[in-house]
C-alpha positions as CSV (number, residue, x, y, z in Angstrom):
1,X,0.0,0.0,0.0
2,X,1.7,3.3,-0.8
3,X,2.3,6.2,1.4
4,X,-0.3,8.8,2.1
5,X,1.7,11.3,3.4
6,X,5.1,12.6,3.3
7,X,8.7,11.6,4.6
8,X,11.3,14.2,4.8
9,X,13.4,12.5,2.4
10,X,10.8,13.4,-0.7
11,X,12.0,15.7,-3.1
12,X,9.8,18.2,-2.2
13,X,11.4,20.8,-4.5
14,X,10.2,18.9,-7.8
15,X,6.6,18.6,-6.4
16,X,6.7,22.2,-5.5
17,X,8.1,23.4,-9.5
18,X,5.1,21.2,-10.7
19,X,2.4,22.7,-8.7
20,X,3.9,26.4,-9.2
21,X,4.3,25.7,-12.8
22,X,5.0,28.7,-14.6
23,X,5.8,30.9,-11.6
24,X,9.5,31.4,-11.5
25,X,10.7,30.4,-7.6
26,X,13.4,32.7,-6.4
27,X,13.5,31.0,-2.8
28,X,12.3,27.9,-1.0
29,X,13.0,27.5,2.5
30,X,11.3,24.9,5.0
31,X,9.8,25.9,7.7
32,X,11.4,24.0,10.9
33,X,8.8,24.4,13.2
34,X,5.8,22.5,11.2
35,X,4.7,19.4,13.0
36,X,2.0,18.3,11.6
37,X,3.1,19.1,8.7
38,X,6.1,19.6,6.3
39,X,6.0,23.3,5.6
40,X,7.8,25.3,3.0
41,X,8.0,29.1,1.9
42,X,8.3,29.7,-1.3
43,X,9.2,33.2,-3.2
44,X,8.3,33.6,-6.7
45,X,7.8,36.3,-8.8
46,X,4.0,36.4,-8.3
47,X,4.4,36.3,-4.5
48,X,4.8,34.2,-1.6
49,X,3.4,30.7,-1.2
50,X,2.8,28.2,1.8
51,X,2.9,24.4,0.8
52,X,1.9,22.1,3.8
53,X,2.8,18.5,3.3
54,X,1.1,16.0,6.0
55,X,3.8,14.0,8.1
56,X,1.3,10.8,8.3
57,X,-1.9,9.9,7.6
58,X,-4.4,11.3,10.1
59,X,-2.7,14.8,9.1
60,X,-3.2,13.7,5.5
61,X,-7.0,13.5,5.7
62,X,-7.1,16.5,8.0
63,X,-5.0,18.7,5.3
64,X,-8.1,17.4,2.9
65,X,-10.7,18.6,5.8
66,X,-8.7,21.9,6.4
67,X,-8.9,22.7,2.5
68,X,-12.9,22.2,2.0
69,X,-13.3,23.9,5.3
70,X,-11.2,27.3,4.3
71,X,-13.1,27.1,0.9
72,X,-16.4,26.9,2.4
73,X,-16.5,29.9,4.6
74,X,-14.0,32.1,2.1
75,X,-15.3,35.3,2.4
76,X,-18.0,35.3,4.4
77,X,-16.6,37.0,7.4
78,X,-15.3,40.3,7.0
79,X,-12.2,39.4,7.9
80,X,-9.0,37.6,5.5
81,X,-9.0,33.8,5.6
82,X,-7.2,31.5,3.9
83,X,-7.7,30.7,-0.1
84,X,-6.4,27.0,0.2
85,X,-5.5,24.9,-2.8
86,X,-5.6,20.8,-2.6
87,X,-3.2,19.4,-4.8
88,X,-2.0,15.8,-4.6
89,X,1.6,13.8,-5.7
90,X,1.1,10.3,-6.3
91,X,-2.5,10.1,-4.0
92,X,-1.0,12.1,-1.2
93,X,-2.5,15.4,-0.5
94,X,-1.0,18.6,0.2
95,X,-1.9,22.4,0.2
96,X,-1.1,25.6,-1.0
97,X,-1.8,29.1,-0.3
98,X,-0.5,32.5,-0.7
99,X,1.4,34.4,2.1
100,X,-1.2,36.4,3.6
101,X,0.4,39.9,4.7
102,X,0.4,40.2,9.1
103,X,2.5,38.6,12.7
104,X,0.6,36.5,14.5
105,X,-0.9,37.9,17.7
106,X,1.3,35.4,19.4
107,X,4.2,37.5,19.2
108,X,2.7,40.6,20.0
109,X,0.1,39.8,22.3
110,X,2.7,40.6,25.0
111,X,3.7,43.9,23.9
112,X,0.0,45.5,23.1
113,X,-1.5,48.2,24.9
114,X,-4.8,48.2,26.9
115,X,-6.6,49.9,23.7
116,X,-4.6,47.9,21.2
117,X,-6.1,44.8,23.3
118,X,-9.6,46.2,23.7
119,X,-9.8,46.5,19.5
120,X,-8.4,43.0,19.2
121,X,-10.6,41.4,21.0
122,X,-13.2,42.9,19.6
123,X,-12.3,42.2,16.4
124,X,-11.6,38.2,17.6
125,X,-15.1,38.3,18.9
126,X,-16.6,39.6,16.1
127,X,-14.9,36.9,13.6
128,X,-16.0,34.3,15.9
129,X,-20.0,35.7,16.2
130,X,-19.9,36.1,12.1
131,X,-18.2,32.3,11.6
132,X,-20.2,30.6,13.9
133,X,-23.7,32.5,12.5
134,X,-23.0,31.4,9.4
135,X,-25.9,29.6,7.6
136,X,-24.9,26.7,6.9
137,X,-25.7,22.9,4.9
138,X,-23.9,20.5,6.5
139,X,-23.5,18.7,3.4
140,X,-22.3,21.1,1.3
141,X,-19.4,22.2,3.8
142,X,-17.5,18.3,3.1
143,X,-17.2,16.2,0.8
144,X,-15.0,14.0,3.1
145,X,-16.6,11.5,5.6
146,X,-13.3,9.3,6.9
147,X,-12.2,11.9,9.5
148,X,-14.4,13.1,12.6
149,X,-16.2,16.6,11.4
150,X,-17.8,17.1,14.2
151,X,-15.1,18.7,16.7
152,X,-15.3,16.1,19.6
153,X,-15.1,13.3,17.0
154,X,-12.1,14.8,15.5
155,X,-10.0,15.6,18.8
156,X,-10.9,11.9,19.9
157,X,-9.3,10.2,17.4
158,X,-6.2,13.2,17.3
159,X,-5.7,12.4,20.8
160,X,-6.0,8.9,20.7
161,X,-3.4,8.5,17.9
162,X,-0.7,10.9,19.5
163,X,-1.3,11.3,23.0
164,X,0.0,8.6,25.3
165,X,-2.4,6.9,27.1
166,X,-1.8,8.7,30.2
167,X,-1.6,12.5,29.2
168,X,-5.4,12.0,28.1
169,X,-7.0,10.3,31.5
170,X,-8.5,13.5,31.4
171,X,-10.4,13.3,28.0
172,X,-13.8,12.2,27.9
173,X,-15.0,13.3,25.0
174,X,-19.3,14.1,25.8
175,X,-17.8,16.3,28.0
176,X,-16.1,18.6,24.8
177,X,-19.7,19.5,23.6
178,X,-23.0,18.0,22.9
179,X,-24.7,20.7,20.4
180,X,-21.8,20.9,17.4
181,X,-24.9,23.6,15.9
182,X,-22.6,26.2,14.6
183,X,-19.4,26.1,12.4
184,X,-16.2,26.7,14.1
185,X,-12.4,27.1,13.9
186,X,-11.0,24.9,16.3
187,X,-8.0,26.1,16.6
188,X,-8.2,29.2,17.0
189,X,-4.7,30.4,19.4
190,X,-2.6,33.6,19.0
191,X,-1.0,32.2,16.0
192,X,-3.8,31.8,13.9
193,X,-4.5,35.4,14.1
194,X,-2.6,37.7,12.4
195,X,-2.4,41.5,12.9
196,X,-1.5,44.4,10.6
197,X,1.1,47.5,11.1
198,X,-1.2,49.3,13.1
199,X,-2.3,46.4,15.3
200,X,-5.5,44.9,14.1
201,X,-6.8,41.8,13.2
202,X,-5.9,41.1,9.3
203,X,-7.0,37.6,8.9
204,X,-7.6,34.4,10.8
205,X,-5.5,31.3,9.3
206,X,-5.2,27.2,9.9
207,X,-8.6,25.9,9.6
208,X,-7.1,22.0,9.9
209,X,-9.4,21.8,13.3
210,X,-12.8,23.7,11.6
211,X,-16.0,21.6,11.5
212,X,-19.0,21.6,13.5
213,X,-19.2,22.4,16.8
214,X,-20.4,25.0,19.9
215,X,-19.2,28.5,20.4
216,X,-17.5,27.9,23.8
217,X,-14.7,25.7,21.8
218,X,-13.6,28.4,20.2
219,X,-14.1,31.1,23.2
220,X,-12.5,29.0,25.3
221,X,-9.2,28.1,23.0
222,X,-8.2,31.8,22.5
223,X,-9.1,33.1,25.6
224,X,-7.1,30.3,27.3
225,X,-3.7,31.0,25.0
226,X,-4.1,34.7,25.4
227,X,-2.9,36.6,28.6
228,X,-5.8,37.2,30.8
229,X,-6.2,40.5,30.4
230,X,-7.7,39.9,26.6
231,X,-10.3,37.3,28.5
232,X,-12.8,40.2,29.9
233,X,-12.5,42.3,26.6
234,X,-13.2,38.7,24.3
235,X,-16.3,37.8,26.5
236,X,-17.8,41.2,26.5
237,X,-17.5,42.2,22.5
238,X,-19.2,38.4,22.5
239,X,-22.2,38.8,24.4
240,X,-22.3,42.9,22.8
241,X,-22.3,40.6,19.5
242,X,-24.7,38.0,19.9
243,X,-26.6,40.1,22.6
244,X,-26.4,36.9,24.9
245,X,-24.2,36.4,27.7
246,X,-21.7,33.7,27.5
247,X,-21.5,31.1,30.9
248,X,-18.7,31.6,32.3
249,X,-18.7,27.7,34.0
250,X,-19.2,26.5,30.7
251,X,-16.4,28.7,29.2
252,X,-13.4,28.1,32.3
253,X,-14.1,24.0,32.1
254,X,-13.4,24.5,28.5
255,X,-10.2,26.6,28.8
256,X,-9.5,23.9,31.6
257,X,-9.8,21.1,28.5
258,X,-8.0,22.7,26.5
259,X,-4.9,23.7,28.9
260,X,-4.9,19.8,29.3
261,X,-5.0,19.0,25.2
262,X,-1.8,21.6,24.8
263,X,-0.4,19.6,28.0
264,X,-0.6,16.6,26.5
265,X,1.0,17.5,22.6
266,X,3.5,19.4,24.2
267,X,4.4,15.8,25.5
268,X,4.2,14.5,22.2
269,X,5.9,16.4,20.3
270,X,8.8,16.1,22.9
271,X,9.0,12.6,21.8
272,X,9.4,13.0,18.6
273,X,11.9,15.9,19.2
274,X,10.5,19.0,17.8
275,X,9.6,20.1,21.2
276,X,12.1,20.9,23.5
């Protein structure tokens, strides 16, 4: 049975000139820090370009998910997200997408002042309220039906197939959610948003998590990466937003969850060294 996915051996410079074709490439450099997947920057005279190669096969159907996801809801926030392209060498799937222009908030978020942190949450909210009021057909959002789309389903099998055994005793997976009504990111931590010069939220990125789900999974995963000072602002612009207020028990055993999932990859990808 052939490979999947990719090993880092693969001559990853051939696939790339194939799927560029007439683009002239002035760089290509790999990006070190991927773990889930094999990530290179590529110059070329029509721009910059992001190609994500999966490093086994749960990441290679997720890469499939992430695409149909990020094409799905494509411009209908008001905000950037990603324009992904699915491309496949030899069955295995991979992705491409053009540099979008912004740092994520994770290296800033430190460094932001009290009113540079009241208009980014905002903005965070307000992304969240318009992606997960999105009308939706469930059908029509995936084509794909061998990897969990429903959010619990998907972090079960995740944390089943790289977690150890006991960095998820925690996990019990009808405790993530039991509605999965509304669309949602995921994933969505300090480096999945990106801000401009001036501060602001530019576009929202890495939708390899997305599917169905319930607002607190996304409340809960960026107000529990951010310093707590963005927490208040977040919750506010959310209930101002959806003119509801959000449950704070509901939201702090979710931030609790999701401390422990980070917990448990950071043990992970220890073992396999790209974690130190």
């Amino acid at each position: 049975m052939e490979d999947t996915f990719f090993k880092i051996e693969d001559n990853f410079e051939k696939i790339i000139k194939n799927a560029l074709k007439n683009r002239t490439i002035k760089t290509l450099n790999q990006i070190t820090t991927g773990w889930t997947n094999i990530v290179y920057e590529v110059e070329t005279d029509d721009g910059n370009y992001f190609f994500r190669f999966p490093r086994d096969e749960f990441w290679s159907r997720t890469i499939v998910k992430d695409c149909e996801f990020a094409n799905y809801i494509y411009k209908k926030t008001e905000f950037n997200t990603s324009n992904l392209q699915l491309h496949y060498d030899n069955g295995r799937p991979f992705s491409v997408h053009k540099k979008i222009a912004g740092t994520p908030l994770a290296k800033k978020m430190d460094s932001l002042t009290d009113n540079e942190i009241e208009n980014v949450g905002n903005d965070i909210a307000k992304f969240m309220f318009e992606l997960h009021n999105i009308n939706y057909n469930e059908h029509e959002v995936f084509d794909i039906n061998n990897i969990g789309l429903k959010l619990p389903d998907f972090l079960n099998e995740l944390l089943t197939i790289h977690v150890s055994e006991k960095d998820r005793k925690f996990w019990q997976i009808e405790k993530m959610n039991t509605k999965c009504e509304n669309l949602v990111h995921g994933d969505l931590n300090p480096s999945n948003v990106l801000l401009d010069e001036n501060n602001k939220v530019t576009a929202i990125i890495d939708f390899g998590f997305g599917g169905f789900g319930d607002k607190y999974d996304d409340i809960s995963r960026i107000i529990g990466r951010c310093p707590v000072k963005f927490k208040n602002q977040i919750v506010k612009s959310y209930e101002e937003y959806s003119n509801k207020e959000v449950n704070m028990k509901i939201l702090d055993d979710k931030i609790e969850q999701w401390d422990n999932i980070d917990k448990g990859y950071i043990n992970y990808m220890r073992t396999i060294g790209i974690y130190e």
